[in-house]
C-alpha positions as CSV (number, residue, x, y, z in Angstrom):
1,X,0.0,0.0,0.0
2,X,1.5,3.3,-1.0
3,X,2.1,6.1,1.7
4,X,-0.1,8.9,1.4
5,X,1.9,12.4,1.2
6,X,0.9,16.3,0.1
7,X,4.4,16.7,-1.5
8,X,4.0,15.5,-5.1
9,X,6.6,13.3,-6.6
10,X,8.5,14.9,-9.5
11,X,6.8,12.4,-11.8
12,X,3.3,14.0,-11.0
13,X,5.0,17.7,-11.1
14,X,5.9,16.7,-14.4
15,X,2.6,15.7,-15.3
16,X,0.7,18.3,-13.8
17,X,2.9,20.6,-16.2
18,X,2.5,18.5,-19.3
19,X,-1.0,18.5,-19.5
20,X,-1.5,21.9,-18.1
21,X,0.8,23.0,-21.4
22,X,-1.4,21.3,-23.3
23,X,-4.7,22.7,-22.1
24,X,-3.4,26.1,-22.3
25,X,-2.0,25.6,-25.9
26,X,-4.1,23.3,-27.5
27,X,-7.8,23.2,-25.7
28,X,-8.2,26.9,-24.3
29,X,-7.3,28.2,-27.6
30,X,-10.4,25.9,-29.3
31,X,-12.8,25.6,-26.8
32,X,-15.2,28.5,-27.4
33,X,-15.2,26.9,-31.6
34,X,-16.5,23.5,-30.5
35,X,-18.7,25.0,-27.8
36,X,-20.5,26.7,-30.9
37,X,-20.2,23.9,-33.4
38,X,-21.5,21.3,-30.5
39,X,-19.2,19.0,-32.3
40,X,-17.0,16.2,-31.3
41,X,-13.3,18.1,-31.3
42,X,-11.4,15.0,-33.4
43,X,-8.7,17.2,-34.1
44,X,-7.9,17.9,-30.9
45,X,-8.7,14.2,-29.8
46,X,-5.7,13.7,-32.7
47,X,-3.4,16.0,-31.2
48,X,-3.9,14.6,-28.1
49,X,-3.5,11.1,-29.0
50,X,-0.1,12.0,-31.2
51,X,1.6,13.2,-28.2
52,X,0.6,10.6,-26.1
53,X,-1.9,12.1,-23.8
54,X,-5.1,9.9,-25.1
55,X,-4.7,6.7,-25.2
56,X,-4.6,2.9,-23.8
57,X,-0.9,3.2,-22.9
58,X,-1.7,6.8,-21.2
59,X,-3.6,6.1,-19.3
60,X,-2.5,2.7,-18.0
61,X,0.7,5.1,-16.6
62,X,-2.1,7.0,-15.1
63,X,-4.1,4.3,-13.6
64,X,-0.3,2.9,-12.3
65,X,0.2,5.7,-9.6
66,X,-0.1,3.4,-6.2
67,X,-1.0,7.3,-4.6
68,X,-4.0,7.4,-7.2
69,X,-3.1,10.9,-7.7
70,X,-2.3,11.2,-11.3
71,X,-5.1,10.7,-12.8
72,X,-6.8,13.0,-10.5
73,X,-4.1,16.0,-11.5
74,X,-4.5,15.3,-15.5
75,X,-8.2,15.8,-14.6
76,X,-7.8,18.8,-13.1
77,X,-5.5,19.8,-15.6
78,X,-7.2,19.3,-18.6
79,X,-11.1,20.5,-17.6
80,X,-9.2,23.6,-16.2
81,X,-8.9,23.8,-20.0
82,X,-12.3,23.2,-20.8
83,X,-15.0,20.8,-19.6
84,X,-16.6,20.1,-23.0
85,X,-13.3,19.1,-24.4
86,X,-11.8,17.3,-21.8
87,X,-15.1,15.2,-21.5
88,X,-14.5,14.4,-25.3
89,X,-11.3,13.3,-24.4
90,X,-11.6,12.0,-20.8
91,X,-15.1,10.1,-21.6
92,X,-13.8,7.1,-22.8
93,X,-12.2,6.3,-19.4
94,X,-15.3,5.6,-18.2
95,X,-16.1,2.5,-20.5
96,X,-11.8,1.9,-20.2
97,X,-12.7,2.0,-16.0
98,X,-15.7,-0.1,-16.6
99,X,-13.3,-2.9,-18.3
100,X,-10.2,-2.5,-16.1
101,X,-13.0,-2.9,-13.2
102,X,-14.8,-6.1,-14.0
103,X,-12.3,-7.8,-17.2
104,X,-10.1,-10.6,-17.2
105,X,-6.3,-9.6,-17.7
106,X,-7.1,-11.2,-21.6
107,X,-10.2,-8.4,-21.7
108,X,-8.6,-5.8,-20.8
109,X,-5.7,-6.8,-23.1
110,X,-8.0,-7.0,-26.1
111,X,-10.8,-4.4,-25.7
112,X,-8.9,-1.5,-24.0
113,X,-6.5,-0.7,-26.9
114,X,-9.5,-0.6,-29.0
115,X,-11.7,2.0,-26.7
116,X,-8.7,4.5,-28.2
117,X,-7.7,3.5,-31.3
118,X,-4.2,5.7,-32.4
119,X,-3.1,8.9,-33.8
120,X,-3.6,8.0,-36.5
121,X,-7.5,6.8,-36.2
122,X,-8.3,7.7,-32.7
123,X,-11.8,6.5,-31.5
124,X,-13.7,6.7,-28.1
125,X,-15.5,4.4,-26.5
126,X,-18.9,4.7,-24.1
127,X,-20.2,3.4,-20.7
128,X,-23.7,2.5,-21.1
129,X,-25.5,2.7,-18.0
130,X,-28.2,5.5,-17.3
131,X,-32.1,4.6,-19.2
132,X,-35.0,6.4,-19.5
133,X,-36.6,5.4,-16.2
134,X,-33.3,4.6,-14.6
135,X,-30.9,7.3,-14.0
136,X,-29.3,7.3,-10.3
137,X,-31.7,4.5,-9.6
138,X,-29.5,1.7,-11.1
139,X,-31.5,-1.3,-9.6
140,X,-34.5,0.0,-11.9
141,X,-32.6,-1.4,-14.9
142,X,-34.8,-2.5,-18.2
143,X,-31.8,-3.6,-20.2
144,X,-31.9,-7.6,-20.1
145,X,-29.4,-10.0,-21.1
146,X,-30.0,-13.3,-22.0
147,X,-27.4,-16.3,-22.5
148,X,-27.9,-18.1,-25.7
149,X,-26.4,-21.4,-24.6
150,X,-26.6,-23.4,-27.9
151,X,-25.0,-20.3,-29.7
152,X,-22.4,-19.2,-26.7
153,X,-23.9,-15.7,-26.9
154,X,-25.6,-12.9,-25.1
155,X,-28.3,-11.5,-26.4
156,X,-28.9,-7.5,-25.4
157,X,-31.9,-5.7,-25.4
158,X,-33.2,-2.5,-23.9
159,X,-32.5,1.4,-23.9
160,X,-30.0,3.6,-22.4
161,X,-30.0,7.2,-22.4
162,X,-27.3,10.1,-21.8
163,X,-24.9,8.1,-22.8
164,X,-21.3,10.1,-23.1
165,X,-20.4,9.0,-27.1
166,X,-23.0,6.7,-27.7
167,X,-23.3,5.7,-30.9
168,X,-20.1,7.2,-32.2
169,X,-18.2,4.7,-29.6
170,X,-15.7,2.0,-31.3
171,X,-16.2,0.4,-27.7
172,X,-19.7,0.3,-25.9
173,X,-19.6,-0.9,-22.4
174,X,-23.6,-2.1,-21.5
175,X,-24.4,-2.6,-18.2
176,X,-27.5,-5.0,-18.4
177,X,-29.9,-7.0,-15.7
178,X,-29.3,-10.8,-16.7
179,X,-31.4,-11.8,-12.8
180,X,-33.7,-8.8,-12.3
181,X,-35.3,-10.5,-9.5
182,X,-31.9,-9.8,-7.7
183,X,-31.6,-5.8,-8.4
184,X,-28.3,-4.1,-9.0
185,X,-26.6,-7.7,-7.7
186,X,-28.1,-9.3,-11.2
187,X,-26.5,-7.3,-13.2
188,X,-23.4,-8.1,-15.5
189,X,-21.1,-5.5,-18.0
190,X,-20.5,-6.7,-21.8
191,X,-18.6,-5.3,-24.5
192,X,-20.2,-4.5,-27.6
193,X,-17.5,-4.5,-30.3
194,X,-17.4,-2.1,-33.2
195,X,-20.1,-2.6,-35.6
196,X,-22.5,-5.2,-33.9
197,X,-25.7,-5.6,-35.4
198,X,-28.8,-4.2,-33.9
199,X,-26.9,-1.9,-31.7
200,X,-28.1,2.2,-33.0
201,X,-28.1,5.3,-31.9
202,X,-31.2,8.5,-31.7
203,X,-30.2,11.8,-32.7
204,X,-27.2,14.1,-30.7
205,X,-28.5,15.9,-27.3
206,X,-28.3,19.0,-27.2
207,X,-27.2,20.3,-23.9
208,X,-26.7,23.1,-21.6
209,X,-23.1,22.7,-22.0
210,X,-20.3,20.4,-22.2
211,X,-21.8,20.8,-25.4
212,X,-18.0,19.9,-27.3
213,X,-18.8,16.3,-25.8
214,X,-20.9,14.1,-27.6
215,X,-24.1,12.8,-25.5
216,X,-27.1,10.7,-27.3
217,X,-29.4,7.6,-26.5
218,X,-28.4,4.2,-27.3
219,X,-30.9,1.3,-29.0
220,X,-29.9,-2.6,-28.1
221,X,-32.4,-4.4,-30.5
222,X,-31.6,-8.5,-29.9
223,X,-27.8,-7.0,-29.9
224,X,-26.0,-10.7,-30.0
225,X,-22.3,-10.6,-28.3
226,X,-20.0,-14.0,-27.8
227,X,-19.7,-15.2,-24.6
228,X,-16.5,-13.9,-24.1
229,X,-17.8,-10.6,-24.0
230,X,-19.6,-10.8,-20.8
231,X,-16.8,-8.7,-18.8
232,X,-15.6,-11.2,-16.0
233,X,-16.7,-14.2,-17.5
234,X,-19.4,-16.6,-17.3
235,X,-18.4,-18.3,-14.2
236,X,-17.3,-15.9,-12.1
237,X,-20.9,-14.6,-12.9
238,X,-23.1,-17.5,-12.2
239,X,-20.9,-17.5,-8.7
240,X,-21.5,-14.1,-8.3
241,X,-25.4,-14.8,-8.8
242,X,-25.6,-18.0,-6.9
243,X,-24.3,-15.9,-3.6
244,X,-26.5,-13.2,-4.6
245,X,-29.7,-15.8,-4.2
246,X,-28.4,-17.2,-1.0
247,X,-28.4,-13.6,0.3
248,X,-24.5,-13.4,0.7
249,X,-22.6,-9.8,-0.2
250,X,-22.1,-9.3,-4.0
251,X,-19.1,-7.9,-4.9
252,X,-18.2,-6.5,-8.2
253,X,-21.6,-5.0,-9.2
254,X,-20.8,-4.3,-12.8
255,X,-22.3,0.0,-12.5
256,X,-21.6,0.3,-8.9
257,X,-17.8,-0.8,-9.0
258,X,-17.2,1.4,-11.9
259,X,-18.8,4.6,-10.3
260,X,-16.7,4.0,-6.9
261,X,-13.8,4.2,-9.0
262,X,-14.8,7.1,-10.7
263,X,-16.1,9.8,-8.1
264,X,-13.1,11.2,-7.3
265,X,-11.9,11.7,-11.2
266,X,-15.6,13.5,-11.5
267,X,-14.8,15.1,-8.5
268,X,-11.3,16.4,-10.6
269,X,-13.2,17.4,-13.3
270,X,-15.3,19.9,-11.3
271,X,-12.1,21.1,-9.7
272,X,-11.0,22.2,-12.5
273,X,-13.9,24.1,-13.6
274,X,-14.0,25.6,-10.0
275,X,-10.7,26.9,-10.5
276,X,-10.6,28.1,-13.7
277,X,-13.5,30.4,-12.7
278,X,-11.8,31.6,-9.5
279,X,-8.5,32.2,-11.6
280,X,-10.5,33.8,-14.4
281,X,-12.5,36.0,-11.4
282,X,-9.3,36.9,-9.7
283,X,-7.4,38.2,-12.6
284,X,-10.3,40.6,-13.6
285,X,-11.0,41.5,-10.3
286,X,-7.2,43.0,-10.1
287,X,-8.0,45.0,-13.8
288,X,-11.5,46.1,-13.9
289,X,-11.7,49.5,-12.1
290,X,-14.6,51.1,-10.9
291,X,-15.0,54.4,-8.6
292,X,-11.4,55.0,-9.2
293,X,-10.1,51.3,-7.9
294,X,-9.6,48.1,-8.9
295,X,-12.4,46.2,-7.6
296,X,-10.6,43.4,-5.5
297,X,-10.3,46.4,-2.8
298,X,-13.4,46.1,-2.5
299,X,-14.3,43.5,0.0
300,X,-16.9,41.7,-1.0
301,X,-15.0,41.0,-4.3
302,X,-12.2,40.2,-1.9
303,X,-13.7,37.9,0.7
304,X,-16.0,36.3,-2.4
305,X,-12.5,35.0,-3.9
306,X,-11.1,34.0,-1.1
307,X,-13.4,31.8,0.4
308,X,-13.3,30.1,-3.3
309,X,-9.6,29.6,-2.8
310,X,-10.0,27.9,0.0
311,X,-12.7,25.9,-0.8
312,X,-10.7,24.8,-3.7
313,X,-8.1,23.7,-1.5
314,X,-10.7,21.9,0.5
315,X,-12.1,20.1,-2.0
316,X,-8.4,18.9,-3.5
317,X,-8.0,17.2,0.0
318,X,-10.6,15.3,-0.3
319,X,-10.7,14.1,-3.9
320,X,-7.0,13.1,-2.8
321,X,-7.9,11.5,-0.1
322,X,-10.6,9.6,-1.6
323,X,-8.8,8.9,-4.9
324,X,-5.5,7.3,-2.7
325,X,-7.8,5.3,-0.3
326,X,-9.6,3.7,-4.1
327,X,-6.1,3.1,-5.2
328,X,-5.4,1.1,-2.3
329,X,-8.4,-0.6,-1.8
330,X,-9.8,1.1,1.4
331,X,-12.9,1.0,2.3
332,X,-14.9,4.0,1.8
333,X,-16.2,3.9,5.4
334,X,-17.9,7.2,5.7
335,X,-18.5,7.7,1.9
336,X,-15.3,10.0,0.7
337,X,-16.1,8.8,-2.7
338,X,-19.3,10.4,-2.1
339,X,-18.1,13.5,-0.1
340,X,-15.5,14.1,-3.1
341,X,-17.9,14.4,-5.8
342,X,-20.8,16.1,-3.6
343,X,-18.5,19.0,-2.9
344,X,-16.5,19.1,-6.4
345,X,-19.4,19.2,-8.1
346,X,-21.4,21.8,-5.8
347,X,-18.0,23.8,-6.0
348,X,-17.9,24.5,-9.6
349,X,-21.5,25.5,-9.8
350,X,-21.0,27.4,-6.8
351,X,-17.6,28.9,-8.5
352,X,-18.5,29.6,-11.8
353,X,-21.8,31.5,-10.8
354,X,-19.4,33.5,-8.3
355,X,-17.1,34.3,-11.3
356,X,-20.5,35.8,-13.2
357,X,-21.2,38.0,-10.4
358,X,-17.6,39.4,-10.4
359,X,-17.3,39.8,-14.1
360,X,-21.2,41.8,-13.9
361,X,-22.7,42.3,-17.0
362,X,-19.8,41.5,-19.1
363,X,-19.9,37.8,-16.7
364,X,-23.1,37.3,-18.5
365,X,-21.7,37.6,-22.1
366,X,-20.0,35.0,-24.5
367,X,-17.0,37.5,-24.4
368,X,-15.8,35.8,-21.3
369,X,-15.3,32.5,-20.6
370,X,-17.2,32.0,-17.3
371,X,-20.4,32.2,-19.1
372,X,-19.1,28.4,-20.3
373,X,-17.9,27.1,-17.5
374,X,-21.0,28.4,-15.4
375,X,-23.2,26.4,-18.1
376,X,-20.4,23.2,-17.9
377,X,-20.6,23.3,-14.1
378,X,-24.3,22.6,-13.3
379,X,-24.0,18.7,-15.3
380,X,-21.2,17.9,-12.0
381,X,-24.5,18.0,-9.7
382,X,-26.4,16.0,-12.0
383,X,-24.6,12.9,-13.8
384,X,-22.9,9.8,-12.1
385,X,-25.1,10.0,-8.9
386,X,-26.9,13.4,-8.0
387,X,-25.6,15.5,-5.2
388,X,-29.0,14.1,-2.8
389,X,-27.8,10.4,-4.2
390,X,-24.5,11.2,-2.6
391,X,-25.7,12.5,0.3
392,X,-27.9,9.5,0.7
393,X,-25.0,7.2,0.3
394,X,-22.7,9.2,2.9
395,X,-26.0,9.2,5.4
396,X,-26.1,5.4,5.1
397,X,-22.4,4.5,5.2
398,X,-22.2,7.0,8.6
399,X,-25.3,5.7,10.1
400,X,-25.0,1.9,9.0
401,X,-28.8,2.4,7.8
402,X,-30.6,2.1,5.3
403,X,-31.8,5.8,4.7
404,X,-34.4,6.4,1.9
């Protein structure tokens, strides 16, 4: 188990550096273009890839860190840059988290390279989770998956919706109900590989914002997969379900063990936002002049920014602290999963609407960036468990009840 210290390693300096270059250079400079077009940014997707910051082998490094910081920092890093691009880039590590999570070693060997493809031909890949009637309330699940035994196949069927590239995935990672009488401990992850019959997608969501990241519903009609698709494998799942029945703790729920895993990089995300706002804020706040001074002497201005700093601080802690003890496999005992993404995401809503009021009217125009990132922020309250769905799962994990 790695030791848990506040003085990065010059490995992660390095990192932070690298992809903060990048996001000033290469996604600041596009963002407000692919914000308008509300268009997948492939060129910048390329550029990433061709430097080596999206990718299988990338983000393996990432995933490597026993202090489970690094990925945290690129996060940071890069939705400082902007959230709607750095969703397009980060949102295949969702379906990669989803395989790395509940794969064999031969899985993860086979489908992860593909979630990416290369510079050349980059793809993405999606995580297939959310339907129309069940959003945070995963045990409502429709999609079913049945096991053609003659054939060696699973056979998909159902509707999921909001779904990060769906549709324009090389990779989709469905999460279907193969029990449903056993709820969220019946359920089981599949790859669909590129091109699978029956498998479509409806029309692009158009969204508040993250608007450079593709979102759109997903159509499984009879969607056949091998058996060696089923993430985990067969057995491993028919032991899973047999403990299920007799009552015993299921581990591995194929949503659930994904999510844990990916709070605190959520949580990263909204930091960024958060502090791109407060950076943006600050640095206007020392310019813009009004009744002969710069308006930071003023002290509402003042105190306004610096409770954000330190709330930014704050909120750093625990995403590291919740993003070392995943790493290590420690129990989230009080829900610091939870707590990371509940703040983070409150944060940058709370940030970015703060940076509005600072900037006035000239907040409220396309001019300035915080108009974007106060539209980007509100989605980190929203997806991957709402702020009262993390609540409720810090209330039960403090209490040891089952809180409704």
């Amino acid at each position: 188990m790695a030791g848990f210290s506040l003085e990065l390693t010059e490995e992660q300096r390095d990192l932070r550096d690298w992809v903060h270059g990048f996001a000033a250079d290469v996604v600041r400079p596009a963002a407000s273009e692919w914000d308008e077009r509300e268009e997948t940014p492939w060129p910048v997707i390329q550029e990433a890839a061709k430097i080596g910051l999206y990718g299988f082998e990338s983000l393996a490094e990432l995933f490597t860190d026993h202090t489970g910081l690094s990925l945290q920092i690129a996060n940071e890093e890069l939705f400082w840059g902007d959230a709607g691009i750095g969703m397009a880039l980060f949102g295949t590590s969702l379906a990669a988290a989803g395989i790395f999570s509940s794969g064999t070693p031969d899985q993860m060997i086979e489908w992860l390279p593909q979630c990416f493809g290369d510079e050349h031909d980059p793809k993405v890949a999606a995580f297939c989770v959310s339907e129309p009637q069940a959003g945070s309330d995963v045990g409502a699940m429709r999609t079913r998956a049945r096991y053609d035994e003659a054939k060696d196949e699973w056979v998909l069927s159902g509707q999921k919706a909001w779904i990060t590239n769906g549709g324009i995935a090389a990779v989709h990672v469905v999460v279907a109900s193969v029990e449903p009488g056993l709820g969220v401990r019946g359920q089981a992850a599949f790859v669909v590989p590129p091109g699978t019959p029956g498998l479509a997608a409806g029309r692009k969501i158009r969204k508040l914002g993250l608007r450079a990241s593709h979102t759109a519903d997903v159509f499984l009609d009879d969607v056949r997969v091998p058996g060696s698709c089923l993430l985990g494998g067969k057995d491993r799942l028919d032991d899973r379900l047999a403990r299920a029945r007799e009552g015993s703790t299921a581990k591995g729920q194929a949503a659930m063990a994904t999510f844990e895993v990916s709070r605190p990089t959520v949580g990263a995300q909204a930091l960024g936002i958060a502090r791109a706002a407060y950076e943006y804020a600050l640095e206007y706040a020392g310019e813009r002049e009004a009744f002969g001074r710069a308006i930071i002497e003023n002290q509402s201005v003042a105190f306004t920014l610096a409770d954000l700093r330190t709330e930014i601080e704050a909120v750093r802690l625990l995403i590291w602290q919740a993003a070392w003890m995943a790493r290590n496999d420690q129990v989230f005992d009080a829900g610091q999963g939870s707590m990371a993404k509940l703040r983070a995401g409150e944060l940058a809503v709370t940030a970015s609407e703060k940076a509005v009021q600072v900037l006035g009217g000239a907040g409220y125009s396309r001019e300035h960036p915080v108009e974007r990132m106060y539209r980007d922020a509100k989605i980190y309250t929203i997806f991957e468990g709402t702020s009262e769905i993390q609540r409720l799962v810090i209330a039960r994990a403090i209490s040891g009840r089952h809180i409704r």
